[in-house]
N, C-alpha and C positions, 0 to 999 in steps of 0.2 A: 725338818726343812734343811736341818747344816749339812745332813747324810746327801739328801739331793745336789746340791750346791758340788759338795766334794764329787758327788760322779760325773756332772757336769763337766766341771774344770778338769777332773781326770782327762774326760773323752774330748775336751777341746785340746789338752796338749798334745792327746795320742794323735791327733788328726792332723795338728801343726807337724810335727814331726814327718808326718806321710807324704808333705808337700814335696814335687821332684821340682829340680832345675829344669828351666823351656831352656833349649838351647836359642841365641837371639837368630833371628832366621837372618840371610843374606840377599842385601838388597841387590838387587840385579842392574849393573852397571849399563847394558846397552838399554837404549829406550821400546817399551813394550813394541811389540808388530818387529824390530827387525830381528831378521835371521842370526842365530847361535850354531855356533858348530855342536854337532852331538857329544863329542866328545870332552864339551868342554860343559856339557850340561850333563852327563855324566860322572862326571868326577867331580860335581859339585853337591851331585847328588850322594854319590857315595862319601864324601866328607861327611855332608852333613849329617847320616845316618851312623858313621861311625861302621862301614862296612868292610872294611880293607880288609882286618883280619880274617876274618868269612873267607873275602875271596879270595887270599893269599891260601889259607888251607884248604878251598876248594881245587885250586890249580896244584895244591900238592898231593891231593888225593890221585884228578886228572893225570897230570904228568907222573907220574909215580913212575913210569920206565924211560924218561929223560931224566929224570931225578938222580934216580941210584945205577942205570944201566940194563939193557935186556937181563944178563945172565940173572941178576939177583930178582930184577920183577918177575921173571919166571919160577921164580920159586920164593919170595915172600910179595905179600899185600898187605898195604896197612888198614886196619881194621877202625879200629878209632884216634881222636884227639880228644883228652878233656883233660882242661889246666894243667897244660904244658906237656903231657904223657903222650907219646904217641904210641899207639898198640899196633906190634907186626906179626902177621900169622905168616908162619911159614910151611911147605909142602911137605916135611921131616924133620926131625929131631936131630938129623944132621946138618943142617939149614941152619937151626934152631943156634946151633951150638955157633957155628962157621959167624952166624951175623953179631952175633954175642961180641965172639974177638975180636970184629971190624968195629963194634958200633958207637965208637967214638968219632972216627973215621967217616961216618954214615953221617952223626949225627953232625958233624962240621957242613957237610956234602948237603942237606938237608934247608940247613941254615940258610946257606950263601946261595942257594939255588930258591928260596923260598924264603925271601927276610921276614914278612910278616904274618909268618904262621907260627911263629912265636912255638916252637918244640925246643923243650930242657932235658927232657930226658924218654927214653927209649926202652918201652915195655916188650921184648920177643917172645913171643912164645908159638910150639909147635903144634903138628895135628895132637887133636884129642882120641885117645884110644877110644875100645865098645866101652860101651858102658852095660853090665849086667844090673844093674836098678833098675829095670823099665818091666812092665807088659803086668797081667791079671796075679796072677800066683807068685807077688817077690813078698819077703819076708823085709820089714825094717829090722836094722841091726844087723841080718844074717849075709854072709858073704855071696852066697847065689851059687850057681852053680860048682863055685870054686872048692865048696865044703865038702865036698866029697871025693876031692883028689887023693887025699891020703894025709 
């Protein structure tokens, strides 16, 4: 019976623990029936979901050639954002290199044009060459076609 009791009280504090915070909702100051501006029930809406930052890096994804400038959007994209990392794929290893040198530069330009996308630091990187791993007949380990260069 004390074995029972102990898995009990286990599973009731693992469950206390699971409890989240409600956030307290927001009472709505005009009287029900009259007219809100949409925008002002939008942005109450996005407070209360906690969505800014979303939309801050979705407009930096968007904007990306107001951002940094035609010449450079034409030749890199950013690829992803995850905790605080932004990934830039660029069109060559020359690219590659050129955003390297700026990308402090960038990552200022970044900021100030997009406060709440919350970007710390800056992953570049260029095309990816062939890859010989692929298709019926490769060997693991073996270099693939290369081993018989010489």
């Amino acid at each position: 019976m004390a074995k029972r009791d102990l898995a009990l009280d286990l599973f009731r504090s693992f469950q206390s623990e699971k409890k989240y915070k409600r956030k307290a909702v927001r009472e709505n100051s005009t009287p029900a029936g009259e007219p809100q501006l949409l925008s002002e029930v939008l942005s109450a809406l996005i407070d209360e979901r906690d969505w800014r930052t979303g939309i801050a890096e979705g407009t930096l994804f968007s904007q990306w050639e107001k951002v940094v400038g035609p010449q450079i959007s034409e030749h890199a994209t950013p690829i992803s954002l995850l905790d605080g990392v932004l990934t830039i794929k660029t069109t060559s290893s020359a690219w590659a290199t050129q955003l390297e040198l700026v990308s402090p530069d960038i990552l200022v330009t970044i900021q100030k044009s997009a406060p709440g996308a919350l970007v710390t630091t800056l992953t570049i990187i260029g095309p990816h060459g062939p890859s010989w791993k692929k298709g019926l007949r490769t060997i693991r380990g073996a270099r693939g076609p290369r081993d018989t260069y010489g």
